[in-house]
C-alpha positions, 0 to 999 in steps of 0.5 A: 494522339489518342487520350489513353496514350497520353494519360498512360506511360506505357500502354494505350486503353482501348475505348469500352464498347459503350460510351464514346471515347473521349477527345484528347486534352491539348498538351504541349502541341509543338512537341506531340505534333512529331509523334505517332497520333491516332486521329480521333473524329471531331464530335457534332455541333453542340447544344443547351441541356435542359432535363426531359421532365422540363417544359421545352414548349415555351421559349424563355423556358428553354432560355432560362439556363442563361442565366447563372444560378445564385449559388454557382462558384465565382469564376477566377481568370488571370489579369489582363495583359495590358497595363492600360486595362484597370486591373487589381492584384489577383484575387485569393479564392479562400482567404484562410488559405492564405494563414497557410505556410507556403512552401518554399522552392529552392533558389539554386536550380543549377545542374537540373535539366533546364537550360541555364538562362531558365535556370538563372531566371527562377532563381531571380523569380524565387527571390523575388516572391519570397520579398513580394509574395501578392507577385502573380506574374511571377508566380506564373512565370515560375509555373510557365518554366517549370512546366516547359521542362516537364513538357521538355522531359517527356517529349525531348527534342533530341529524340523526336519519336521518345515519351519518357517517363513524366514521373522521372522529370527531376523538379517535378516536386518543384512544379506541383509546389509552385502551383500549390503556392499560387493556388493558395494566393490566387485565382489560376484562371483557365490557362493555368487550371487547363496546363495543370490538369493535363500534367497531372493527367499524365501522371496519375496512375493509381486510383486514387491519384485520379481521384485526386486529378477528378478532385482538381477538375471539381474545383477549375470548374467552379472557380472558373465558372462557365467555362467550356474547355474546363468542363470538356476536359473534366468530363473526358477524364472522368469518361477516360477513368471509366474506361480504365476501371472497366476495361475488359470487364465483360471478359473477366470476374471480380474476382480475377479483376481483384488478383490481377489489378487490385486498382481497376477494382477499386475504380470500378466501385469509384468510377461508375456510368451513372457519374459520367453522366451526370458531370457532363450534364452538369457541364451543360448547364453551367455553359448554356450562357455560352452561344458560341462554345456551349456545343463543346460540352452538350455535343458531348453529353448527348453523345454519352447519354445516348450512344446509339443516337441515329439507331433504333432506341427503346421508346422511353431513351427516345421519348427523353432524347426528344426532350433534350432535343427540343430544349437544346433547339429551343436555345440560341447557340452557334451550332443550330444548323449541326444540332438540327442535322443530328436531330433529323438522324434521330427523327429518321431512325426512332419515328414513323416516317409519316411523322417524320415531316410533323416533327420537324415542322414542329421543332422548327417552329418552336426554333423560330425565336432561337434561331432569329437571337442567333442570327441577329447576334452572328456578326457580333459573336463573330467579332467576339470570337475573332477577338478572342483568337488574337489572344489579345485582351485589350480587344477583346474588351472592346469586342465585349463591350460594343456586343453589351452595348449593341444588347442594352441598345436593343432591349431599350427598342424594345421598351419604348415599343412596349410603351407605344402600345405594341405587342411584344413577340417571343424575341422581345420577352426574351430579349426583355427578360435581361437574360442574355446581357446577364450571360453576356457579362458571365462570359466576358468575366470569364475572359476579363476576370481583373477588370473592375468596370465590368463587375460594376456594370454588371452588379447594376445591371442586376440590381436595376433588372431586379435579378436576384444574382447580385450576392453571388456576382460581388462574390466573385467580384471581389475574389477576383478583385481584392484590391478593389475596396469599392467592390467590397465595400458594395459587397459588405453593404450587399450582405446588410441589406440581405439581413445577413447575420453578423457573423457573416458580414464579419466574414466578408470584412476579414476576407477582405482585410487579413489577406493583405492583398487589399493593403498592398491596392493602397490605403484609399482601398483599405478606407473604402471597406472600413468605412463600410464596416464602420457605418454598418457596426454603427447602423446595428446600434441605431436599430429597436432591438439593439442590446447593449452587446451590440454598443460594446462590439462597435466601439471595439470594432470602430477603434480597430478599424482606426488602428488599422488604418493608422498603422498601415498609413504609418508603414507607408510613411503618410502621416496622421492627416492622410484621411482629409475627410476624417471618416473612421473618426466621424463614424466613432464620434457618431458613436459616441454621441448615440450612447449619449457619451459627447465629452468624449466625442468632444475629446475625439475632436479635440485630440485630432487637430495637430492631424486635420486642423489645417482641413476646414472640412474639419472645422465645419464638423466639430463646429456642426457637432458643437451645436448639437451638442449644445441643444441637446444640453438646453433641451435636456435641462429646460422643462417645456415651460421655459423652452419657449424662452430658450436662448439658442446662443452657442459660444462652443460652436463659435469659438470652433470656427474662430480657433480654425480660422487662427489655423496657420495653413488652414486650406480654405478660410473662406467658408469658415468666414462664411459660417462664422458670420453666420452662426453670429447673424443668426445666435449670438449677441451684438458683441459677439457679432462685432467680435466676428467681424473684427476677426474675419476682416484679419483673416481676409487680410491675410488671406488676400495676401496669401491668395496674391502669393499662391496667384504668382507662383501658380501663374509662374509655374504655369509659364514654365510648364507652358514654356517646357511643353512647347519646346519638348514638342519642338524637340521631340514630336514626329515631323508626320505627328499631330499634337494638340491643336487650336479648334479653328486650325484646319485638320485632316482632308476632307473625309466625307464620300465626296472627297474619296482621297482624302479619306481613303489616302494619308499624306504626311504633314510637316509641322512647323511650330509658330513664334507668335505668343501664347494666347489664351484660349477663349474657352479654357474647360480644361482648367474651369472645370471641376467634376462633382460626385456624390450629388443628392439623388434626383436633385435639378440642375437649377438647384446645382448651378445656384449652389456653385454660383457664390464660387463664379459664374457657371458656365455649363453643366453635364450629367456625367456618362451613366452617372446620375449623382455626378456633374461637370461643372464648368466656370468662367474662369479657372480661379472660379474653379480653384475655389469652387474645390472649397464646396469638397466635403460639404453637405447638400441635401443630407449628401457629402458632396466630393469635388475635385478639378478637371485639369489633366483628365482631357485627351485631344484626338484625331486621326480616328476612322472618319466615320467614327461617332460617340459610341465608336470613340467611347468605346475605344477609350472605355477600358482605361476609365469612366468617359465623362464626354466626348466632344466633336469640333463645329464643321461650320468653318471647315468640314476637314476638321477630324478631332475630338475631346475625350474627357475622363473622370481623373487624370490617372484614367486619361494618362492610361488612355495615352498607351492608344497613341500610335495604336493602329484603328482601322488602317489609322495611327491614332494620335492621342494627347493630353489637351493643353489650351495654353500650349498650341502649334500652327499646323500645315495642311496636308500638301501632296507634292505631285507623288499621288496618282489617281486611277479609276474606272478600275476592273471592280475584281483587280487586285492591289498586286495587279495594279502593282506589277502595271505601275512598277515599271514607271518608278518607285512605288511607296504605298498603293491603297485599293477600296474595297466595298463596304458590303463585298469585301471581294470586290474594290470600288473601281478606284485606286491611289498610288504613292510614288516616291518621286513626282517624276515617277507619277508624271511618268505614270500618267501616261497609262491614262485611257489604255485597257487593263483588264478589259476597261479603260482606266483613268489616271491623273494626279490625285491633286488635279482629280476632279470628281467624276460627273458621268455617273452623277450627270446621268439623267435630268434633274428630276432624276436626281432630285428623286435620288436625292433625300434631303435631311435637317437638323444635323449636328454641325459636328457631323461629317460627311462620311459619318452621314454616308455610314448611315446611309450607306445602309439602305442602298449605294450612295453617290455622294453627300453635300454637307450643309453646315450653315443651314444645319443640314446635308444633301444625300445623293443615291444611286437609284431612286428606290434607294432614296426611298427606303432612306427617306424612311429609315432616315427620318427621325434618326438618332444621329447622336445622344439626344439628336435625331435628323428628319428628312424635308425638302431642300427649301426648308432645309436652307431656311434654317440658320446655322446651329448656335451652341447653347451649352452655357447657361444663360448664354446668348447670341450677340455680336462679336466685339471688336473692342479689347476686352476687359474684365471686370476688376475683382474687389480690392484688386490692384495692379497686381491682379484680382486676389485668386480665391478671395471672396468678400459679400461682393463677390456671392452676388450673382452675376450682372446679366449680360456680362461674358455672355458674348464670349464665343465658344471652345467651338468657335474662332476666335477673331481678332482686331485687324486682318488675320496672321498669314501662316506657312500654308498660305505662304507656300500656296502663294509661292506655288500660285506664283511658279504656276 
């Protein structure tokens, strides 16, 4: 359909005789699909626009573009779909819209044209926002129905051929309001600006109402920015405007313009070439960071630009054409190939023929470093492309986030080539530059606008690469996150570095706070930006040249930001205690102490105990306040003579601690023991120090008591818990589905080459719960660890263990993933971890430490692709959270293990991740699980029952079809699962299996075996009997073999065969692979010995995994090694398994009733004796115990079928 017949209703536009028409916009595809179109040519490959006068020579120059300018508008899209993906409310583009009345829509919507479900669905959505007004997805919904009926309207159903009138459609007042109240709120995002802009299209007639639509489009592409099918549609409204004003305008004169069609003349001085021009210039360059789309729009451009581009042109439109040309080939960009093509026309049509080779030569040299980006990117901007079509915005996360990862990995090559000494070429400036990530992050904001992490990657990204786009990326940030109080927080910290004035830091803070959308994030938000807002109006007062004017407005502007919060914390109904850290109250009693006014920093104290008082956090500031306070006094009232006597007690500050540990519910008693003696040992007198202990040996008597208590119910509690997930898990899970698993239980088939069923073909098991106890597990991270953030920057992880080890004996420790100020901290027991929570809030080197327990926040997941390593199991599980660690089971037992540990940051993160249950990943049902130690089930090995067929020496072209229709006829077929080659998915690897649904069927079967099919004689055996063929591998003598062979070392004992082969896999065919798990190695089998050679090396020195890399040696060597000891605990050594109970040391003054959980006294900041735990084995490991070991299910039905045979 021509665009002129949509935008017109009666009438259709002929194209002006100079520029092109444009493309139709799309508009209700369904409907218009019956109507008579006129069928328009779609326009050539696309390309980067860079002005003539620019350089076009050099490469970065040309790439420059990429990257978004400083000043562009922040880009807006609707938030994801999946509640799985962390999003926030949607954000308020300008935030003083939001004081605007909205305009109320009707609530009764009967005897309109719309059908009566719709219409009793808005009426529930009208009502619904009218109580919750920050509801985008009912504001869309209301959009969506309304625009349906529009679309309804003009193009009805009953009558296939009509176009009514748009303007006729009776709740068209309705639709433009519930739009208007959206915008007001919300960024639309490009789905919602697209469907506006084509409505209004359709409705403008008069000049100035397409004026108004050209306004609209003005305003989608700057809020979403970069974006290719906005700006295409705006530069053909804005052409399609052109036309309109100057149709006929050879024909006839202004004056008769003016009598017949006042309007056209009016848009004759509004619309005019030179404005057409330039938008879809401006286009080009807001989309050039667009490899895949940026042909869209320049496509267009130069189109418009030079209408007559394969004719003969004047010499200076060629000479600026060639400019454009040269740039755009210049620039990586999907479309090169059509670009080029083009670029030939014009060679051919404007220059000599002799120069004609000369040209292109050149041009294709300078391409050189664009076309070898494209080339190296086609597979990934594929899959992002692909992604996109599903229309599914979890996967398009993923394909995102595994192309960014692919370019960090690639610029970090690049680097450590740089630092080899190795001379970088065009690609590697390029690549270096940080460029494409930058453009790489614009897109998939554009696409994954709510996602807070990708803002956050981003923000860092360009702060460590020195890009100076860090204020406008938080802008958008935050306009699209409003609910997300560390964005503007960061935001806030951004604009005071920048030296930005007041009155603008104070804009960004009441954008954040007046909307609302932050209150209704959660009052942690609303924390996060006051707190920022604080330290910044306190920091203003610490500089040389604050006046007096600035105390005045901090003091105003802290005690408002504490009213603030208190009255949001009272509408939530949440108490006076709901900061336990006391942050709003630090930042004014800090204040107040820097305008020397300490007895009302004291009184600020004082009055917050009813509220804090049962926080020990509490204490330790009023007490560290205390002692500042009472130095300045003594410094202030002795003269320098007599400071060499000064007498530094402070009973202030000692009678702080001592009223916090008569606190009732005071949380953890013990470090203010610990201060109190302390502060006594090292300031106050002999009788003072006696008076303290006296009190302390109380309190620890009491705290025993409590402790004791605490103890029973939490072990009590944790029974039931065990107990209830036991028998929901009896009750509830699926007989095919995998739960949590003891680490030595056996897991799925074999998965490397060697085992092609196992890997290729699933059979179901059957589990069975077991009726022995619970046992403890030997090593319970999920329960002793604790996750510490807000570490000192560049601080040791001695200086970290020697500051945990008064809590308990540090097992490990773990730098978490893309966070160097933050660590897992495992102990040896869970109650070490429960007290080592005493160290939140607490200062080390100058920084307030933030603690918090790990339990809940690790999954248990199997079933996964084979091959999957880190990178393919972080990726999966990044969109829901921060992935701390994931953490692969020892093969050493039994290479058939396949699960892994997924650990989170916060429990909240892991339970999102648990939507991945049942997700299918490659052919696979993932089954995804919070981890339990406490609770674990025997399983049984997968047990094929005879309804497996094997086939094999298959036609490489056979269908799954044809081998069907040859099997049918012997049974009922349940499943048939085909190979296909890694490299050519056209062909099959020349085996299948076959699923029966009964064995006598595959006995059946079996008589195929040896008879022709396609030309070959196939194989056919049950997959349970299949031996592995030995023709291929057979051929030719052992030293054949061995020189097909490459032998590698050092390989996790967590790495499987098939993860091995996927390596290999890429320097030629492999054959099969031997896993040598006690000897740290494996043998890698090629299908010729050139193969073998180009692994060996490419294989050597192989980064396997974070940290790990493999090398290539001889098979005597690699059986020298010893099998792979784990060496995560800290100080842990290698002995002997006991075969004696173990028992643990009593805690001091424990008696038959346990060791006082969270009691600490002097004895127990002692260090640990050497040796002690150090033979406990690893989560990794079996365990062993006394005797012969339990006889399970499994190995009584192998007994029986050993029995029957």
């Amino acid at each position: 359909m021509d665009i002129n017949s949509l935008l017109s209703p009666s009438t259709s536009l002929p194209a002006s005789p100079g520029p092109q028409t444009p493309t139709p916009g799309r508009h209700a595809a369904a409907k218009a699909a019956d109507m008579p179109t006129t069928t328009t040519t779609s326009a050539p490959a696309p390309q980067l626009i860079s002005r003539p006068g620019s350089s076009t020579s050099s490469v970065i120059g040309a790439l420059a573009g990429l990257a978004s300018t400083p000043t562009h508008s922040p880009t807006m899209r609707s938030p994801l779909a999946r509640p799985s993906l962390p999003s926030h409310l949607r954000a308020c583009f300008d935030i003083t819209m939001v004081e605007t009345p909205r305009e109320v829509l009707r609530s009764d919507f009967s005897g309109s044209s719309l059908p009566a479900d719709k219409q009793q669905r808005l009426g529930e959505l009208v009502a619904h926002i009218q109580e919750t007004p920050w509801s985008y997805e009912a504001h869309v919904e209301i959009i969506r129905i309304l625009h349906q009926g529009f679309v309804d309207h003009i193009y009805p159903s009953s009558e296939p051929s009509a176009r009514r009138d748009p303007r006729e459609y009776g709740l068209l007042d309705e639709l433009r309001r519930a739009r208007e109240n959206a915008d007001k709120l919300f960024a639309l995002g490009e789905d919602q600006w697209l469907d506006w802009l084509q409505d209004e299209s359709l409705l403008a007639q008069s000049a100035e109402e397409r004026v108004d639509v050209m306004e609209k489009c003005k305003r989608a592409v700057g809020e979403e920015y970069g974006s290719p099918s906005l700006w295409s549609t705006y530069g053909d409204w804005v052409q399609h405007c052109y036309d309109w004003a100057h149709q006929g305008s050879s024909d006839s004169t202004t004056a008769e313009v003016a009598v017949q069609d006042p309007e056209r003349l009016v848009g004759r001085e509004l619309f005019t070439w030179e404005s057409v021009i330039e938008v879809w210039e401006q286009g080009g360059e807001q989309t050039s960071h667009d490899m895949a789309q940026s042909h869209l729009v320049w496509d267009k451009f130069i189109r418009a630009r030079f209408p007559q581009l394969e004719q003969k042109m004047p010499a200076d439109q060629a000479k600026q054409a060639m400019g454009y040309f040269q740039a755009r080939l210049q620039t990586p960009h999907a479309a090169w190939d059509a670009t080029f093509q083009t670029f030939s026309s014009f060679v051919s049509a404007n220059f000599p023929g002799q120069d004609y080779e000369e040209i292109m030569g050149a041009a294709t040299q300078a391409a050189g470093a664009a076309k070898s980006l494209w080339a190296s990117r086609e597979s990934l901007e594929s899959s992002v492309a692909s992604a996109i079509a599903t229309g599914d915005e979890y996967v398009q996360y993923q394909a995102f986030m595994a192309y960014l990862q692919w370019e960090k990995e690639e610029e970090q090559k690049i680097s450590r080539r740089k630092n080899r000494g190795k001379r970088k070429s065009a690609v590697d400036e390029i690549v270096q530059s940080g460029m494409l990530i930058h453009a790489l992050y614009e897109r998939a904001e554009l696409r994954l606008s709510s996602v807070v992490s990708i803002w956050e990657d981003h923000l860092r990204f360009l702060i460590q690469h020195n890009i100076p786009d860090a204020s406008s990326v938080l802008a958008r940030a935050t306009k699209h996150c409003p609910g997300s109080g560390s964005l503007w927080k960061q935001r806030l910290l951004n604009a005071e570095i920048a030296d930005e004035s007041f009155d603008q830091v104070e804009a960004v803070k009441h954008s954040a706070t007046k909307s609302g959308i932050l209150d209704a994030a959660g009052i942690e938000q609303v924390l996060l930006v006051h707190d920022a807002w604080c330290g910044y109006l306190l920091r203003r007062t610490r500089k040389a040249d604050a006046m007096e004017e600035d105390a005045d407005v901090a003091e105003m502007g802290i005690l408002a930001s504490i009213e603030a919060v208190q009255a949001l914390a009272a509408k939530l109904e949440m108490g006076e205690n709901f900061d336990p850290a006391f942050r709003l109250q630090r930042k004014y009693i800090e204040y107040l102490k820097g305008q020397g006014r300490l007895d009302n920093a004291r009184k600020q104290f004082d009055d917050a105990v009813p509220a804090y008082g049962k926080h020990y956090r509490f204490w330790l500031h009023f007490y560290e306040f205390e002692m500042q306070k009472s130095l300045h006094i003594n410094s202030l009232q002795l003269d320098s003579r007599q400071a060499a006597s000064l007498n530094s007690s402070s009973p202030f500050a000692a009678a702080v601690l001592k009223q916090g540990l008569e606190t009732h519910d005071l949380d953890y008693p013990e470090y203010l023991i610990e201060a109190l003696l302390n502060h006594c040992e090292d300031y106050e007198d002999a009788e003072e120090l006696q008076a303290a202990l006296l009190l302390t040996a109380q309190v620890q008597k009491r705290l025993a008591a409590r402790r004791e208590l605490e103890a029973a119910d939490a072990a009590a509690r944790a029974a039931e818990q065990a107990a209830a997930e036991q028998a929901a898990a009896d009750g509830l899970v699926d007989p095919g589905h995998l739960g949590k698993r003891k680490r030595s239980d056996e897991m799925e088939p074999d998965d490397g080459s060697k085992r092609v069923k196992a890997e290729e073909h699933t059979v179901s098991t059957i589990e069975t719960p077991t009726n022995e106890p619970v046992e403890q597990p030997k090593r319970d991270r999920e329960h002793a660890t604790v996750l510490v953030h807000n570490l000192p920057e560049n601080i040791s992880e001695t200086r970290i263990r020697q500051y945990f080890s008064s809590c308990g004996s540090v097992q490990s420790l773990r730098s978490l993933h893309n966070d160097d100020h933050s660590y897992a901290v495992e102990f040896k027991e869970a109650d070490e971890a429960q007290y080592a929570l005493s160290r939140d809030g607490q200062e080390l080197d100058g920084c307030t430490l933030s603690v918090v327990l790990n339990t809940g926040s690790t999954l248990y997941v199997t079933n996964y692709p084979p091959a999957a390593d880190q990178t393919f199991i972080r990726t999966l599980f990044l969109p829901f959270g921060d992935v701390v660690s994931v953490r692969f089971p020892s093969l050493q037992g039994n290479k058939r293990r396949r699960f892994c540990y997924v650990e989170f940051k916060s429990p909240d993160q892991a339970q999102a991740a648990l939507e991945l249950d049942g997700r299918e990943v490659e052919g696979l049902s993932l089954i995804v699980k919070i981890s339990n130690p406490a609770v674990r089930k025997q399983r049984q090995v997968p047990v094929n029952q005879g309804t497996v067929v094997f086939v094999g020496q298959l036609p490489f072209r056979a269908s799954e079809e044809e081998l069907t229709r040859a099997f049918a006829g012997f049974g009922d077929i349940e499943q048939v699962r085909m190979p296909r080659d890694v490299q050519n998915k056209s062909r099959n690897k020349g085996i299948a299996f076959i699923t029966y649904s009964a064995a006598a069927s595959a006995q059946s079967a079996l008589s195929l075996d040896g008879t022709d099919f396609q030309g070959r004689k196939i194989k056919v055996n049950l997959a349970d009997e299949q031996t592995h063929p030995q023709s291929r591998r057979s051929a030719g003598s052992a030293e054949i073999r061995r020189l097909r062979t490459v032998v590698l070392a050092d390989v996790p004992d967590t790495v499987n065969e098939s993860r091995i082969k996927a390596v290999a896999d890429k320097f030629g065919t492999v054959v099969k692979v031997m896993l040598r798990t006690n000897h740290q190695g494996a043998l890698v089998e090629f299908e010729n010995v050139a193969d073998a050679g180009k692994a060996s090396l490419g294989l050597d020195g192989f980064e396997i995994d974070p940290g790990r890399k493999i090398r290539v040696t001889t098979e005597k060597d690699m059986m020298a090694l010893k099998a792979e000891k784990k060496t995560d605990k800290i100080g842990a050594k290698a002995v002997p398994a006991s075969t004696k109970p173990i028992r643990r040391p009593q805690q001091p003054g424990a008696g038959r009733k346990g060791g006082h959980l969270g009691q600490r006294s002097a004895a127990l900041f002692q260090a640990p004796k050497a040796g002690v735990g150090n033979g406990e084995p690893t989560g990794d490991q079996s365990g062993g115990g006394v005797g012969a070991a339990k006889k399970s299910n499994d190995d009584f039905r192998a007994l029986v079928t050993r029995s029957a045979s």
